[in-house]
DRENFI-416222 format. One line per 10 residues: number of its first residue (from 1); their letters; for each residue x negated, y, z negated of C-alpha. Coordinates in Angstrom, 1 decimal. Layout:
<atoms>
NUM) A) X Y Z | ...
</atoms>
This chain:
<atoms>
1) XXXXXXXXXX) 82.7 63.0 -60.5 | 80.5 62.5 -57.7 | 76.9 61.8 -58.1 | 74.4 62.4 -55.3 | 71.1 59.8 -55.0 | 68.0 61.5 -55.1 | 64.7 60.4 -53.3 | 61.1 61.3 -54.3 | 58.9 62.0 -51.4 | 56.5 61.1 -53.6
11) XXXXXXXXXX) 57.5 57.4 -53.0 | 55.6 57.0 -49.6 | 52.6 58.4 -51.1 | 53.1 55.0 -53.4 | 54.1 53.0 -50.8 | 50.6 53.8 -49.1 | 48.6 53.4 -51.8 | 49.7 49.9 -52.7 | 49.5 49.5 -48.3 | 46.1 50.7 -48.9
21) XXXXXXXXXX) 44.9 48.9 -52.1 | 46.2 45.7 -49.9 | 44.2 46.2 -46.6 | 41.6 47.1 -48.9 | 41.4 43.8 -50.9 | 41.8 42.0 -47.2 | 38.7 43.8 -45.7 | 36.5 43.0 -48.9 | 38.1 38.9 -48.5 | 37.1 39.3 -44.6
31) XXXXXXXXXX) 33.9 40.7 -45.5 | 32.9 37.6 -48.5 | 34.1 35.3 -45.3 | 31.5 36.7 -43.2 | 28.8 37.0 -46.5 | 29.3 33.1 -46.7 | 29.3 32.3 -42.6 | 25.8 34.3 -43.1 | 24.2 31.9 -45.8 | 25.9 28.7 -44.3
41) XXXXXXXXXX) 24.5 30.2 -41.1 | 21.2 30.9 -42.4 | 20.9 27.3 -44.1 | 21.6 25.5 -41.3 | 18.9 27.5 -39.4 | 16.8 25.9 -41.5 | 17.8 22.4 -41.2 | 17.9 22.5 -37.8 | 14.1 23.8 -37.4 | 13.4 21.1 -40.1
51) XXXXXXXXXX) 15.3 18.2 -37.8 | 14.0 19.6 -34.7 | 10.6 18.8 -35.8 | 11.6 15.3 -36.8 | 13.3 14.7 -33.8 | 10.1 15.7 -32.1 | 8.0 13.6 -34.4 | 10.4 10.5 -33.9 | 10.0 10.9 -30.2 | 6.4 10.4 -30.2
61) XXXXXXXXXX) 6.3 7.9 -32.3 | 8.5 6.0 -30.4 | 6.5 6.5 -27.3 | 3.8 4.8 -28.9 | 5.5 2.0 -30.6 | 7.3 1.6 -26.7 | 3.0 1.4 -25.6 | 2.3 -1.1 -28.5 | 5.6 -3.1 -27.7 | 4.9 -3.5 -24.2
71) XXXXXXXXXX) 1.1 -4.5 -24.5 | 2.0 -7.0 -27.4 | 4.5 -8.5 -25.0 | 1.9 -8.4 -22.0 | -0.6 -10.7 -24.4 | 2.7 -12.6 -25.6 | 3.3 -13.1 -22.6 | -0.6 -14.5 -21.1 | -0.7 -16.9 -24.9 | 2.5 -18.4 -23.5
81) XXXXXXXXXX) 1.2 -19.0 -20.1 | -2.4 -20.2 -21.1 | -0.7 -22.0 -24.5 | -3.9 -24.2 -24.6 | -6.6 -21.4 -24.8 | -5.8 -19.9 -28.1 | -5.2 -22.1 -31.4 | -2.1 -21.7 -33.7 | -3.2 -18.7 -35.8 | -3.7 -16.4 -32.6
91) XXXXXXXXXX) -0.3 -18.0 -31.3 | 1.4 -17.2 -34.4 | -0.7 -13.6 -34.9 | 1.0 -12.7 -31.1 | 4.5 -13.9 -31.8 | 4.2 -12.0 -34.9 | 3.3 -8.7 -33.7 | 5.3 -8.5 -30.4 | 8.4 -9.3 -33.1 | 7.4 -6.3 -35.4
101) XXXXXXXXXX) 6.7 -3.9 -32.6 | 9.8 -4.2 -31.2 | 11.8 -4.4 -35.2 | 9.8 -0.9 -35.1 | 10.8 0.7 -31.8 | 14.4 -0.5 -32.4 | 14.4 1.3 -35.8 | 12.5 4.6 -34.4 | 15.0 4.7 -31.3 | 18.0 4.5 -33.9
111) XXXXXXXXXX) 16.7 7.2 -36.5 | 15.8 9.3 -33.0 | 19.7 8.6 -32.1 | 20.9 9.7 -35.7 | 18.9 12.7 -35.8 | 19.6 14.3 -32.3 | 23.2 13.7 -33.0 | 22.8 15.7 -36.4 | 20.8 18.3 -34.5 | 24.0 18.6 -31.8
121) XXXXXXXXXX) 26.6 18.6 -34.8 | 24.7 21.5 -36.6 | 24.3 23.9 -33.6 | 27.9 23.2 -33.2 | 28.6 24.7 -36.1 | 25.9 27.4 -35.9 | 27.7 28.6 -33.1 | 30.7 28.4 -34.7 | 29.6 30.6 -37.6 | 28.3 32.9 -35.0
131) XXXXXXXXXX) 32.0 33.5 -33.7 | 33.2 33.6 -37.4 | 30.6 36.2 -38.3 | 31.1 38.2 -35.1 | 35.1 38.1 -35.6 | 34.4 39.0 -39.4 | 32.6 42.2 -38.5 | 35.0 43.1 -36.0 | 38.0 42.6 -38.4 | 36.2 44.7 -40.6
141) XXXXXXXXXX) 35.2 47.7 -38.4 | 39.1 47.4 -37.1 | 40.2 47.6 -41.0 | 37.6 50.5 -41.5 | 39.8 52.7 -38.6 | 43.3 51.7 -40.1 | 42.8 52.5 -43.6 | 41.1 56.1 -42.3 | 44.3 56.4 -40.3 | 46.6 55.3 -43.6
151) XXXXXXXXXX) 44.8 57.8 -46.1 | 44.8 60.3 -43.7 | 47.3 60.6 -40.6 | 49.7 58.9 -42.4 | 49.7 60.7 -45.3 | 51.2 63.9 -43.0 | 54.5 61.5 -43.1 | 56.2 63.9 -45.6 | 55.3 67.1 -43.4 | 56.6 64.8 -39.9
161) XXXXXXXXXX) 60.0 63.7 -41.5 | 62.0 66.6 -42.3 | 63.9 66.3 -45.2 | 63.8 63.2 -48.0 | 66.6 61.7 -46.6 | 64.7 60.6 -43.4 | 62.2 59.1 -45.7 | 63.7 57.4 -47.1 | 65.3 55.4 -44.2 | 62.2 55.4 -42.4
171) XXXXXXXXXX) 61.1 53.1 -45.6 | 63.6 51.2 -45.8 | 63.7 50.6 -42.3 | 60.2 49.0 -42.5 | 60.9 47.3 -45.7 | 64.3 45.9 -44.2 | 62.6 44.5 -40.8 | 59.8 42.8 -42.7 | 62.2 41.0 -44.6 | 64.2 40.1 -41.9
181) XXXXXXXXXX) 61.1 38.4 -40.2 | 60.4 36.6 -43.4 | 64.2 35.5 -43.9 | 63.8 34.0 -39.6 | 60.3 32.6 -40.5 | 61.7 30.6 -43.5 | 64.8 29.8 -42.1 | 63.1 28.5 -39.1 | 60.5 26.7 -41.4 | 63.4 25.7 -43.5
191) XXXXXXXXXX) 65.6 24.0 -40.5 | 62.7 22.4 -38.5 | 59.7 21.1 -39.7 | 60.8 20.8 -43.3 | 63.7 18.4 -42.5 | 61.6 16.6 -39.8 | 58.6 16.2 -42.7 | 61.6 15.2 -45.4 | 62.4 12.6 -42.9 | 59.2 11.6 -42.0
201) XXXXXXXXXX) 59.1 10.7 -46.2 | 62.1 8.9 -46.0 | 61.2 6.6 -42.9 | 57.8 6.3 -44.1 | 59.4 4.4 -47.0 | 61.8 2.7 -44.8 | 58.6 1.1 -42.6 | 57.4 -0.6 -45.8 | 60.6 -2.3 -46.7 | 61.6 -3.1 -42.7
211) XXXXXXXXXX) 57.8 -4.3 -42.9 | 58.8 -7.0 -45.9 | 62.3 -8.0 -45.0 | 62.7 -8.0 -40.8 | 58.9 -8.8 -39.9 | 56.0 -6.5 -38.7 | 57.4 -6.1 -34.9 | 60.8 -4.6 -36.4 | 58.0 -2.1 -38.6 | 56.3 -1.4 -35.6
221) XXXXXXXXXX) 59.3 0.0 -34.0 | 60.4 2.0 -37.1 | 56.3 3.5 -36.7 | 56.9 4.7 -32.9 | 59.6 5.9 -34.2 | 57.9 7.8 -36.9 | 55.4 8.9 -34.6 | 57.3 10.4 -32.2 | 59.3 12.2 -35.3 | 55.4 13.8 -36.4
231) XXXXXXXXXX) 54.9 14.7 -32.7 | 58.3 16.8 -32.3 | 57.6 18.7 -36.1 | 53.6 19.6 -35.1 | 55.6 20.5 -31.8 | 58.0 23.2 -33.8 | 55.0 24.1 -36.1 | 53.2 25.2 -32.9 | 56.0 27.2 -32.2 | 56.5 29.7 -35.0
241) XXXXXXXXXX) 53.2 29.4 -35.2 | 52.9 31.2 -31.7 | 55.6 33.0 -32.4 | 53.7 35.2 -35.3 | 50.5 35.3 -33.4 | 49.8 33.9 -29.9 | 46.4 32.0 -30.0 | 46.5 32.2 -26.0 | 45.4 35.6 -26.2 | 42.7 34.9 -27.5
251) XXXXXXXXXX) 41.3 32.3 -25.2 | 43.4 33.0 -21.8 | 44.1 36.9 -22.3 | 47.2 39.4 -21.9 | 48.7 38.0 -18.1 | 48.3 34.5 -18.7 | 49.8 34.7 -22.3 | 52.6 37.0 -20.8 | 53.4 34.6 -17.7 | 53.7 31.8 -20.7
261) XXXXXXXXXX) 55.6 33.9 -22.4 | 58.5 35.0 -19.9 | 58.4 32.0 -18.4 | 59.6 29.8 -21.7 | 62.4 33.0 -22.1 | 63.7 32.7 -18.6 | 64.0 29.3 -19.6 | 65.7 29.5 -22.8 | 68.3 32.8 -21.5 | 68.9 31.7 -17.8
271) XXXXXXXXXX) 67.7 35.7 -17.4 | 65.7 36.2 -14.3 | 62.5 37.8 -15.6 | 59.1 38.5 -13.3 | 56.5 39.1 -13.7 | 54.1 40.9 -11.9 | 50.1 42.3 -12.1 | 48.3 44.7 -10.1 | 44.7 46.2 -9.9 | 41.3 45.1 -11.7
281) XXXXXXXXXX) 43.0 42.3 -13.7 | 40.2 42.1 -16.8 | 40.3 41.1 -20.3 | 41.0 44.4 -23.0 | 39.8 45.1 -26.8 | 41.6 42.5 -28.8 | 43.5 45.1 -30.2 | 44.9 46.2 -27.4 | 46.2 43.0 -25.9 | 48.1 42.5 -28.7
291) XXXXXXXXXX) 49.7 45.6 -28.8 | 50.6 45.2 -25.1 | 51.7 42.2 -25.7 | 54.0 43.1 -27.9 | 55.2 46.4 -26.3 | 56.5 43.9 -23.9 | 57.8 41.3 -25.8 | 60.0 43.7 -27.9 | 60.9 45.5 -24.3 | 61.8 42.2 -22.7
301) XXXXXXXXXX) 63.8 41.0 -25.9 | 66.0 44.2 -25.9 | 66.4 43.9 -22.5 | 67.7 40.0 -23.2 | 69.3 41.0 -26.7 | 71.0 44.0 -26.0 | 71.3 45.1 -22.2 | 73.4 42.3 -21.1 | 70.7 42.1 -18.5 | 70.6 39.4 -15.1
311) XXXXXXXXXX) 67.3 40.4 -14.1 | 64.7 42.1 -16.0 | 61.1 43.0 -14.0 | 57.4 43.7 -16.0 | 54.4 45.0 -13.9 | 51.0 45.9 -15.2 | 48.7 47.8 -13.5 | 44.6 47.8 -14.2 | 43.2 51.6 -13.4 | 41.6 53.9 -15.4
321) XXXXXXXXXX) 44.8 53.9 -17.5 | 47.0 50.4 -18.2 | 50.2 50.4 -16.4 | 53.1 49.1 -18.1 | 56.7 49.1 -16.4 | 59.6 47.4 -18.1 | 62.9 47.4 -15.9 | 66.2 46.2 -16.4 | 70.0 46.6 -14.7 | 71.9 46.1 -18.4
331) XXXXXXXXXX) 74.1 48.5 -19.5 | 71.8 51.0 -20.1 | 72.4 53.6 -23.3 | 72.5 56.8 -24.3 | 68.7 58.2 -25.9 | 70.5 61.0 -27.5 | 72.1 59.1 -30.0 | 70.5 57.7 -32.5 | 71.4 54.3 -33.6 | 71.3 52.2 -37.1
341) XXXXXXXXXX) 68.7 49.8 -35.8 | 66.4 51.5 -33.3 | 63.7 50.9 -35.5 | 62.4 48.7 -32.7 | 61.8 51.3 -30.3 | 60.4 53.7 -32.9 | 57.8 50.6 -33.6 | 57.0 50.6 -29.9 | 56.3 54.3 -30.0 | 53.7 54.3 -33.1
351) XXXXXXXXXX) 52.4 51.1 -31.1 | 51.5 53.2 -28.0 | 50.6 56.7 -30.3 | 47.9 54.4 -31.9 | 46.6 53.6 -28.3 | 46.8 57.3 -27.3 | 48.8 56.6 -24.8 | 52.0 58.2 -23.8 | 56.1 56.2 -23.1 | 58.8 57.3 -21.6
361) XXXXXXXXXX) 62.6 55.6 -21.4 | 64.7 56.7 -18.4 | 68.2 55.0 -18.9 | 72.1 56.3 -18.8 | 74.9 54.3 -19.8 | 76.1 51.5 -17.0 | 72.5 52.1 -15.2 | 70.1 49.9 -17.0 | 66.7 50.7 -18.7 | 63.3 51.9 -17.6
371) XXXXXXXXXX) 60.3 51.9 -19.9 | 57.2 53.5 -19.0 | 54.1 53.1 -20.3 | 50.3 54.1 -20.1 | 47.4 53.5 -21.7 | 44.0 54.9 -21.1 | 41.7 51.9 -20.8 | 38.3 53.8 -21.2 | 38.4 54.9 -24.4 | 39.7 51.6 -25.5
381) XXXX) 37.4 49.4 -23.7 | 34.0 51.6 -25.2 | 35.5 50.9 -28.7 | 35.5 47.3 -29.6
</atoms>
C-alpha cells in the first residue's frame, strides 16, 4: 500500500516567524550595542572636557614653574660666580630652590605628558564609538526594511509557488545549503586551525622540556618554530574568516575587494579570469556591494565549478544603473531544464530582485555562459 507525504503550506508561514522572531531578537542586540556605545560615548565626553581642562591647567603651570626655574638658576648661577658676596644661608637658600623648581617642572611636564596621552587615547575611542553607533543605526534601519519585506512580500511565497510540493523544496533547498556552508565552515575550522592550535599545545609543552634537558638555544629553536606554526593558523583563520565576510569591502570597496578576489582564484584554478571596470568607479550602499560582490563570486565560481571554463571575463560598469557582465566559454547549459541544485542561481535572482534590478542568462549547450546584470544605482545610493 502506497502512502503519499503530505506538506502543510502552513510550514513557511513557521519558518518565517521563527526567521522573523530571530532578526527581531538581533535588531533589539544591535540596538542595546548602540544604547551602550551612547553612554560609553557620552562618559567619555565628560572626561575628556574634564582632562582637557587639566591639561590646560598643567600647561600653565608649567610655564611658570619653567619662569621660576630659569630665574632661580640665573641667581644660582651669579651666587656661584660672586661665592664670596653672599654667606652660607643665602648659598644654601639658592641651591635649595633652583633644586625644587626644577623637582617641580620635571613632575608638571610628566603629569602634562600622562594626561595628553589620556586625552589622545579617549578621543580614539570616542571616535571609535562614533563608527560603532553610526554602524548600529544603520544595521538597524537595514533590519527595519528586511523584516517589513519578511512579514510582508515574503509572506506571498504560498501564492508565488504553485503547488505544496514546490514548497517544500524551495525549503529544504535553503535549509540544505545552510547546512552545507556550516558542514565546509567546520570542516575547514576542523582540518586547519584546530590541528595547528592542538599542535601549537603539544610543542608548547615540548619547549619546556627541550628547555630543561638540551639547553635554552635548542628551546629557542623549538619557539621559532612555534611561532611560525601561530603565524600559518592566524593566516587560515584570516581565511574563512574572509571567506564568510570580506572586511576589504569595507575599507577598500567592491573593485579592489573583487581584483583581490579573482586574483587569489586565478591562482588557486590556473583559470584565466579578468577583470575589468568602467565608468564613474565610486564607492555604493554597503548593502549593495555585498550583494555585488557576491552576484559575482557565485557567477565566477559556477563558471570555475561547473562550466569547465579556460577563461572567464567580469566587467562593471558605473552609470546611472550598475553594470554587471559575467562571461565564460564552458560548456554552456540548457535554462530550460531545471536542475537538482540550481539553487545558486535562484539565490542570485532574489539577490538582484531585492536590488530592483533585472538578470538575464544567455547560454546553449557547448557555447558558454553570459550573465547580465543591472542595477539602478540612484535609488540605492539615496537610501543608505
Amino acid at each position: 500500500m502506497e502512502t503519499t507525504e503530505t506538506f502543510d503550506p502552513s510550514s513557511i508561514d513557521t519558518i518565517l516567524d521563527k526567521t522573523i522572531a530571530t532578526v527581531n531578537e538581533s535588531k533589539e542586540q544591535i540596538f542595546e550595542i548602540g544604547e551602550q556605545s551612547r553612554e560609553e560615548f557620552e562618559k567619555l565626553s565628560n572626561e575628556l572636557k574634564e582632562i582637557r581642562e587639566s591639561v590646560h591647567e598643567t600647561i600653565h603651570l608649567g610655564d611658570v614653574l619653567e619662569t621660576k626655574s630659569r630665574l632661580s638658576r640665573a641667581k644660582l648661577a651669579e651666587v656661584s660666580k660672586h661665592f664670596e658676596r653672599y654667606n652660607e644661608h643665602e648659598i644654601k637658600r639658592s641651591y635649595e630652590v633652583a633644586s625644587e623648581y626644577q623637582v617641580q617642572l620635571i613632575s608638571t611636564r610628566q603629569k602634562e605628558a600622562s594626561l595628553r596621552e589620556r586625552r589622545d587615547d579617549i578621543e580614539r575611542r570616542i571616535r571609535q564609538l562614533e563608527q560603532t553607533i553610526e554602524r548600529a543605526e544603520q544595521l538597524v534601519s537595514q533590519i527595519s526594511v528586511v523584516l517589513t519585506y519578511l512579514d510582508s512580500d515574503l509572506r506571498q511565497v504560498g501564492a508565488i509557488v504553485k503547488d505544496a510540493k514546490a514548497k517544500q523544496d524551495f525549503g529544504l533547498q535553503i535549509i540544505e545549503a545552510q547546512e552545507e556552508e556550516r558542514a565546509r565552515v567546520s570542516r575547514e575550522i576542523h582540518d586547519g586551525p584546530a590541528q595547528m592550535l592542538a599542535n601549537v599545545l603539544l610543542r608548547s609543552e615540548l619547549i619546556e622540556k627541550t628547555y630543561m634537558q638540551k639547553g635554552i638555544d635548542q628551546a629557542r629553536n623549538e619557539l621559532n618554530d612555534l611561532r611560525q606554526m601561530v603565524k600559518e593558523a592566524l593566516t587560515e583563520v584570516r581565511r574563512i574568516i574572509y571567506d564568510l565576510r570580506p572586511m576589504a569591502l569595507d575599507d577598500l570597496g567592491l573593485v579592489p575587494t573583487l581584483e583581490k578576489y579573482l586574483r587569489t582564484l586565478c591562482d588557486s584554478t590556473g583559470i584565466d579570469i579578468q577583470l575589468r571596470s568602467f565608468g564613474n568607479e565610486r564607492r555604493l550602499p554597503s548593502r549593495m556591494e555585498v550583494a555585488t560582490y557576491r552576484l559575482i563570486q557565485e557567477s565566477v565560481q559556477n563558471a570555475c565549478k561547473h562550466a569547465q571554463a579556460e577563461e572567464v571575463q567580469v566587467k562593471i560598469e558605473f552609470q546611472d544603473n550598475l553594470s554587471i557582465l559575467v562571461r565564460d566559454d564552458g560548456v554552456g547549459f540548457d535554462p530550460s531544464k531545471k536542475k537538482d541544485k540550481s539553487f545558486g542561481l535562484v539565490g542570485m535572482k532574489e539577490r538582484v530582485e531585492l536590488l530592483k534590478g533585472t538578470m538575464k542568462i544567455d547560454t546553449t549547450p557547448g557555447k558558454g555562459t553570459l550573465i547580465f546584470i543591472q542595477i539602478p544605482l540612484k535609488e540605492q545610493e539615496a537610501w543608505t
